[in-house]
ROMILUM-520948 format. One record per residue (C-alpha): residue number from 1; z, y, x. Coordinates in steps of 0.5 Angstrom, whole numbers, plus 500, padded with zeros to 3 digits. Layout:
# residues N
resi NUM	Z Z	Y Y	X X
...
//
This chain:
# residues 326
resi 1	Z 537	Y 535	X 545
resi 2	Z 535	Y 527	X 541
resi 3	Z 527	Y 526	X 542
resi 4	Z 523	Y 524	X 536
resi 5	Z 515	Y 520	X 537
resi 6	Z 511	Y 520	X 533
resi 7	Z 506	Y 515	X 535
resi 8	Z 501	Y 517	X 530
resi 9	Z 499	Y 525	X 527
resi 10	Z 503	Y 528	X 521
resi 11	Z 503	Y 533	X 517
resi 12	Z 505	Y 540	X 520
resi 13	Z 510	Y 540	X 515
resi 14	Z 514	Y 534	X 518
resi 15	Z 515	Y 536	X 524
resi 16	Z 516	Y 543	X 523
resi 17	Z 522	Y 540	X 519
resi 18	Z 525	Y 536	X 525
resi 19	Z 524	Y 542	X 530
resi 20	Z 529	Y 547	X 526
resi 21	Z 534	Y 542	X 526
resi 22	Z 533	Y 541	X 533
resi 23	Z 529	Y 535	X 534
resi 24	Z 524	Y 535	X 541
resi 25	Z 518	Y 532	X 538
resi 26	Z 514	Y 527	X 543
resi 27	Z 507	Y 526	X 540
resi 28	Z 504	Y 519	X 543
resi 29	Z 499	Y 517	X 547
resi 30	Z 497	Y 512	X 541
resi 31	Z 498	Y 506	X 536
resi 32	Z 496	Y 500	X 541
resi 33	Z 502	Y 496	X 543
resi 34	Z 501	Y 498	X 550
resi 35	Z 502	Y 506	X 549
resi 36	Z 507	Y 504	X 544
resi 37	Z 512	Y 500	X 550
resi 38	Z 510	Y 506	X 555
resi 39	Z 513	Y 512	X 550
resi 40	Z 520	Y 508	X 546
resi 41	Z 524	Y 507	X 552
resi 42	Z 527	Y 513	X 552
resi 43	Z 526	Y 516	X 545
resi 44	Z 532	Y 517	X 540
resi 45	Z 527	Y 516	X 533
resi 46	Z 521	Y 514	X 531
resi 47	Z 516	Y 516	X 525
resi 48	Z 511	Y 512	X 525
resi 49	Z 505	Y 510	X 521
resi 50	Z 500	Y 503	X 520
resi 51	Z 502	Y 501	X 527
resi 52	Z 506	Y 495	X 529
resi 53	Z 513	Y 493	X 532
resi 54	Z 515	Y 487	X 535
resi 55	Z 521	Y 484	X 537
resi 56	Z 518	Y 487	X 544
resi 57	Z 517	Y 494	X 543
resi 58	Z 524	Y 494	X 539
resi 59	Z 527	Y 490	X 545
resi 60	Z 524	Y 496	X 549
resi 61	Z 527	Y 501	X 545
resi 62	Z 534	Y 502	X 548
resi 63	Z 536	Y 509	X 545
resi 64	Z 532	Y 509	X 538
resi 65	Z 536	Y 509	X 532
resi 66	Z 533	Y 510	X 527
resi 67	Z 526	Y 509	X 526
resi 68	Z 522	Y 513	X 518
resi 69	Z 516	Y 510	X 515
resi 70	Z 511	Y 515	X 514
resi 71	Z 510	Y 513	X 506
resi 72	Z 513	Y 506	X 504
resi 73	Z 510	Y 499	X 506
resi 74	Z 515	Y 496	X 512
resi 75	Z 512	Y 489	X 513
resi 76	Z 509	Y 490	X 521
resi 77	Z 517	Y 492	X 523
resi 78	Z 521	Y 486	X 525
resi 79	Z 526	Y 489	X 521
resi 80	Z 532	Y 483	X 522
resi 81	Z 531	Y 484	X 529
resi 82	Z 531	Y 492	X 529
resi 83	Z 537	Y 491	X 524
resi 84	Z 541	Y 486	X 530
resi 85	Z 539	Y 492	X 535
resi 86	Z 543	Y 496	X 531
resi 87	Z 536	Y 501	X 529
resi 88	Z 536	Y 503	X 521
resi 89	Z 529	Y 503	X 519
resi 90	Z 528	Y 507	X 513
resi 91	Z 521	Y 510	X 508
resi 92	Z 519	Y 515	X 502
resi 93	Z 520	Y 510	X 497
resi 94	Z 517	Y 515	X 493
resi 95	Z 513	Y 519	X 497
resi 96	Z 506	Y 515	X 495
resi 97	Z 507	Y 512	X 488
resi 98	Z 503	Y 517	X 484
resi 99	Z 497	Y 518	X 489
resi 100	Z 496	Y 510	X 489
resi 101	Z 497	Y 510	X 482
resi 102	Z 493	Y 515	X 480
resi 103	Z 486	Y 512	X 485
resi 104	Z 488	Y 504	X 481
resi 105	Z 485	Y 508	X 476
resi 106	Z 480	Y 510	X 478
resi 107	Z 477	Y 504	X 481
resi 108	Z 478	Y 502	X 474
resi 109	Z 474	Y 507	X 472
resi 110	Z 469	Y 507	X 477
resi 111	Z 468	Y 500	X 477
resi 112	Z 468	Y 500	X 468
resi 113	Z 463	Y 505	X 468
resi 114	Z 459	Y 501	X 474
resi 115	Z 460	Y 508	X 477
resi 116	Z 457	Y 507	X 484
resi 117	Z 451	Y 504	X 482
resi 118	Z 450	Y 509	X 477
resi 119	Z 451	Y 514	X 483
resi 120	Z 446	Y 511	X 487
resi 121	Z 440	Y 511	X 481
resi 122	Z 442	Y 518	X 480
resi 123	Z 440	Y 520	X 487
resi 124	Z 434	Y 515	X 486
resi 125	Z 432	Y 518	X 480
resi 126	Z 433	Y 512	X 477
resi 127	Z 434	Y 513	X 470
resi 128	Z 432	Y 506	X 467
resi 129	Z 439	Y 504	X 470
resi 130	Z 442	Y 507	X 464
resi 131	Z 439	Y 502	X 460
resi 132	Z 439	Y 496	X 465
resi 133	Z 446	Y 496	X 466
resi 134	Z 451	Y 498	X 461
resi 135	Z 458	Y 500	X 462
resi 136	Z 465	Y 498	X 458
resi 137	Z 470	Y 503	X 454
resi 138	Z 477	Y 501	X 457
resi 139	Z 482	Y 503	X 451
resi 140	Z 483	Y 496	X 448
resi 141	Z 482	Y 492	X 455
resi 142	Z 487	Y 487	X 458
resi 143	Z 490	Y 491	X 464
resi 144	Z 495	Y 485	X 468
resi 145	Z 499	Y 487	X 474
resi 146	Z 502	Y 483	X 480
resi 147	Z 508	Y 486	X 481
resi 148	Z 512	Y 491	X 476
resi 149	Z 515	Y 496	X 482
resi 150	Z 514	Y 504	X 483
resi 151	Z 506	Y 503	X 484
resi 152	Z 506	Y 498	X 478
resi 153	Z 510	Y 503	X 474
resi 154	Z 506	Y 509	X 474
resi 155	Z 500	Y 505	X 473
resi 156	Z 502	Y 501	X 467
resi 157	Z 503	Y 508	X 464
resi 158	Z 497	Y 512	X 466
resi 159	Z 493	Y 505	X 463
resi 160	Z 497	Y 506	X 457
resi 161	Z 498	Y 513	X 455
resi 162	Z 491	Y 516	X 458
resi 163	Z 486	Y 510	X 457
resi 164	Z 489	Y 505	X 451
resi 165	Z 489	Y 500	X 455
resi 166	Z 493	Y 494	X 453
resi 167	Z 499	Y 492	X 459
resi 168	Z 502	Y 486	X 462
resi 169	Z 506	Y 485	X 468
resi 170	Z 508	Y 479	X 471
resi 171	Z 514	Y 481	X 477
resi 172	Z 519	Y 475	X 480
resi 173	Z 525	Y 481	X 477
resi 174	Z 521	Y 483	X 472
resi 175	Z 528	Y 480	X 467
resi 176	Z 532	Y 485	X 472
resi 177	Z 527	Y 491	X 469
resi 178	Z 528	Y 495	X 464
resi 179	Z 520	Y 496	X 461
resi 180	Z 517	Y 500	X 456
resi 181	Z 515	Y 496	X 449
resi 182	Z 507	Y 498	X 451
resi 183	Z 508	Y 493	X 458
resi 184	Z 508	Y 485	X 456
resi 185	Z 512	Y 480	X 460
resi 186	Z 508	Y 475	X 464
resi 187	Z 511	Y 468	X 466
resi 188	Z 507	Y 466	X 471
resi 189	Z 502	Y 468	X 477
resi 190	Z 497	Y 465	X 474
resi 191	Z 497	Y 468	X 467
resi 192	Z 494	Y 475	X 469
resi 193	Z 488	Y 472	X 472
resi 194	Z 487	Y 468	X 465
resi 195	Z 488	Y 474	X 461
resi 196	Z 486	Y 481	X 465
resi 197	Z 480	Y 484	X 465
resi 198	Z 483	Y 487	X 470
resi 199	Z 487	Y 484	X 475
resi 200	Z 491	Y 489	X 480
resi 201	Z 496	Y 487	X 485
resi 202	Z 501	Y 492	X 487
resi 203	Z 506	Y 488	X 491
resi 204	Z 508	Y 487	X 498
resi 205	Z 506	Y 483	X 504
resi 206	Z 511	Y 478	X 506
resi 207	Z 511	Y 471	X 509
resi 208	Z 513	Y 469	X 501
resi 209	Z 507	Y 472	X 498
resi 210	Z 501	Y 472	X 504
resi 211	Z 495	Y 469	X 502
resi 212	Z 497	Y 468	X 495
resi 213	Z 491	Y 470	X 491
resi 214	Z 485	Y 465	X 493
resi 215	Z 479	Y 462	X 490
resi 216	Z 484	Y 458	X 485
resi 217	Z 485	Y 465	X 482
resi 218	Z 479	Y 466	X 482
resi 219	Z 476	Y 462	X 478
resi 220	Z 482	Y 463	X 471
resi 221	Z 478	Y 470	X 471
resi 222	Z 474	Y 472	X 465
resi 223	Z 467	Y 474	X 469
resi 224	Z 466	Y 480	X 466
resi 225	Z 474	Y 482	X 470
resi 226	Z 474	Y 485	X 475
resi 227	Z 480	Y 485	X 481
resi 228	Z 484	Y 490	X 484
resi 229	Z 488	Y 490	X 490
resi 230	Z 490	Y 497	X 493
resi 231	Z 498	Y 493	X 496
resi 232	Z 496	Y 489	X 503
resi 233	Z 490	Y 486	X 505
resi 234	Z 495	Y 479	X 508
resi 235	Z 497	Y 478	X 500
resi 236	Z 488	Y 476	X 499
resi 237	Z 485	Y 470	X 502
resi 238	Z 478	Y 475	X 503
resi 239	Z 473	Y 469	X 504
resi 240	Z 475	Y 467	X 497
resi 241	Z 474	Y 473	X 494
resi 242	Z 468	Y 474	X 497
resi 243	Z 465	Y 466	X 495
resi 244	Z 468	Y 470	X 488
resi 245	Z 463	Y 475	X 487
resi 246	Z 457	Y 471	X 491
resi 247	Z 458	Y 466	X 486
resi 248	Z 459	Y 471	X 480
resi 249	Z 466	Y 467	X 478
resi 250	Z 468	Y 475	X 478
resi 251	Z 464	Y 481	X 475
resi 252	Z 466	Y 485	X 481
resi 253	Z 472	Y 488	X 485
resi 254	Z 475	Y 494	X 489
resi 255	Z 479	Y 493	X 495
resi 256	Z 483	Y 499	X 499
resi 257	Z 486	Y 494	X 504
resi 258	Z 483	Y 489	X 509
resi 259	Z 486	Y 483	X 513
resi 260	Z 482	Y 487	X 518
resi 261	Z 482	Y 494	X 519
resi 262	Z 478	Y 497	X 520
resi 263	Z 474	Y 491	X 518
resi 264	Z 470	Y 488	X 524
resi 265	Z 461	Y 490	X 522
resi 266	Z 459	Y 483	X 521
resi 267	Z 464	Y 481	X 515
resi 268	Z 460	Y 479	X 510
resi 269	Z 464	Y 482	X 504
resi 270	Z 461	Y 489	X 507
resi 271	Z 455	Y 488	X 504
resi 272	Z 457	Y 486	X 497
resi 273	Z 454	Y 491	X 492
resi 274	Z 460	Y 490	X 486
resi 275	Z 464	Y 491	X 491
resi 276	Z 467	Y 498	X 492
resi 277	Z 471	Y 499	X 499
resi 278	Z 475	Y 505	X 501
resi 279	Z 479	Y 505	X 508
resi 280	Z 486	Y 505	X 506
resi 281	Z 487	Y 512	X 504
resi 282	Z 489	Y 511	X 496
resi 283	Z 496	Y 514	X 498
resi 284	Z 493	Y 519	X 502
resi 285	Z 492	Y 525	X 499
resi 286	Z 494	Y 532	X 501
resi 287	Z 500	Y 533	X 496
resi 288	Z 503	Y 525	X 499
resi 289	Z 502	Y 526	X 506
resi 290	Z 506	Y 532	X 505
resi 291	Z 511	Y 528	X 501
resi 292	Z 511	Y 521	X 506
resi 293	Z 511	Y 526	X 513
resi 294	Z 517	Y 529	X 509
resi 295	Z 521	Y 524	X 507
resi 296	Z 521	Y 521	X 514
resi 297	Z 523	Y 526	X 517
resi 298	Z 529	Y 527	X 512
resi 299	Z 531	Y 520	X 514
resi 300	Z 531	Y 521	X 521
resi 301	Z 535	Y 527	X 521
resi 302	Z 540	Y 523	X 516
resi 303	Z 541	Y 518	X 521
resi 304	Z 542	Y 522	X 527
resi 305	Z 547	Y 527	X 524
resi 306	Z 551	Y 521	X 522
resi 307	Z 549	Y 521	X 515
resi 308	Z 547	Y 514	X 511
resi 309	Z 539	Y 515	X 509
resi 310	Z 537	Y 516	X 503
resi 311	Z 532	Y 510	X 503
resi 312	Z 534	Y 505	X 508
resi 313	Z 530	Y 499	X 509
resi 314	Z 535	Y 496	X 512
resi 315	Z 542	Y 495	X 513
resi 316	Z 544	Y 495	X 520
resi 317	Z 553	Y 492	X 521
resi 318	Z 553	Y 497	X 527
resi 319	Z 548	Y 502	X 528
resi 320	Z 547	Y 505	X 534
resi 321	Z 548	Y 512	X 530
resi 322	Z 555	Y 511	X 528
resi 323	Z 556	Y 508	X 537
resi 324	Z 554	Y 515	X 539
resi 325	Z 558	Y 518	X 534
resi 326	Z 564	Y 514	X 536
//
């Protein structure tokens, strides 16, 4: 019988999915790197969370094959050595999307509409907020996407269709994309910063794109525009958006990732007011943890019965699924 980890908990629904095909299923002792080292070594799969993998843990995993994102994101896997290893490492390409796009609205929403503000005051019986601080209509306002893939899609299209909003998108492959009329090109980086009232980021972290949004960017913004980062926190110089709101360069922003997560108590930016922080659950509602612990066990199986997996991450030239076999 092969044995699944599963560092982290999922939803039933994966688990019980692995089990009618057979799979022993080892719930780990945690997500830090020396609970990780003590529980891959005889392992045949992993399905994993936020937790990272070196080229010490994959070194350390002698018998995995396979190892399924739990949701989409793969930047804390070696993933050109897990490929040498002969491991496939595969996702829910599409298990998150909707949830994430659906919660970048909200933020422009609640940040549009100064909603957490207006909550407070509310609770304080504060009604002369109402004519302290007004909030803005979104339909006519700019909306500027950094990364034009499955997230920025769908929010391109909920901003459209469901606020009037007006979209532009700026994407390296954006000429290789079939975009809709309602979406505008965008040539460079820094032009969504001069235009968007709102400017969100949905594109990966990686060596390329770390740091790329700094206090340079900042300061193209409109004051009144507001900044949105529901991708990665690495993509984010932190102390420089923190310069932005503390100078009022940027009317405010909204962040579900962090560098640090959970942030250390003494970061600074936890105690700017105009802006509003959720603890990386954008893709976490209960219809997409359904998806995300189903895809990956789905790509598990795949793998393991021999199949070629349906969202490959990577592409190993000798998978040690195909040895086995063999």
């Amino acid at each position: 019988m092969k044995t699944v980890l599963i560092p982290e908990d999922i939803a039933e629904v994966g688990k019980a999915y692995l089990r009618e095909r057979g799979y022993s299923i080892r719930m780990g002792r945690g997500t830090d790197k020396a609970s990780l080292l003590a529980d891959i070594a005889d392992v045949d799969a992993v399905l994993f969370r936020n937790e990272a993998y070196d080229k010490e843990i994959l070194d350390a995993a002698k018998q995995v094959k396979v190892m399924a994102r739990h949701g989409v994101g793969v930047d804390k896997v070696d993933l050109a050595h897990a490929e040498e290893l002969g491991i496939w490492v595969t996702n829910g390409a599409t298990s998150n999307s909707n949830s994430v796009a659906e919660m970048t609205i909200g933020f422009i929403i609640a940040l549009g509409r100064n909603l957490l503000e207006s909550n407070k005051a509310a609770h304080a019986a504060d009604y002369g907020f109402r004519n302290r601080k007004s909030g803005m209509d979104l339909e006519g306002k700019t909306l500027a996407l950094l990364g034009y893939g499955k997230i920025g899609k769908l929010v391109a299209k909920k901003a459209h269709y469901g606020l009037g909003m007006k979209v532009y998108a700026y994407d390296p492959l954006l000429d290789q994309m079939d975009t809709p009329d309602y979406v505008e090109k965008l040539e460079h980086f820094d032009d969504a910063f001069r235009i968007g009232d709102y400017v969100s980021a949905h594109y990966p972290a990686s060596e390329q794109n770390n740091k790329t949004i700094t206090i340079n960017q900042f300061r193209l913004m409109k004051q009144s525009a507001y900044f949105l980062n529901l991708a990665r926190g690495e993509i984010l110089v932190e102390a420089d958006l923190l310069e932005a709101l503390q100078q009022g360069l940027i009317a405010g922003a909204a962040l579900d990732v962090m560098d640090d997560e959970p942030p250390k108590a003494s970061n600074p930016l936890l105690a700017i007011e105009n802006l509003l922080l959720t603890p990386h659950n954008a893709a976490l509602t209960s219809d997409a943890k359904i998806r995300m612990a189903l895809f990956a066990a789905q790509g598990i199986d795949e793998v393991l019965s021999g199949k070629t997996p349906s969202w490959p991450v990577n592409k190993p030239l000798v998978p040690r699924a195909s040895m086995e076999v063999l």
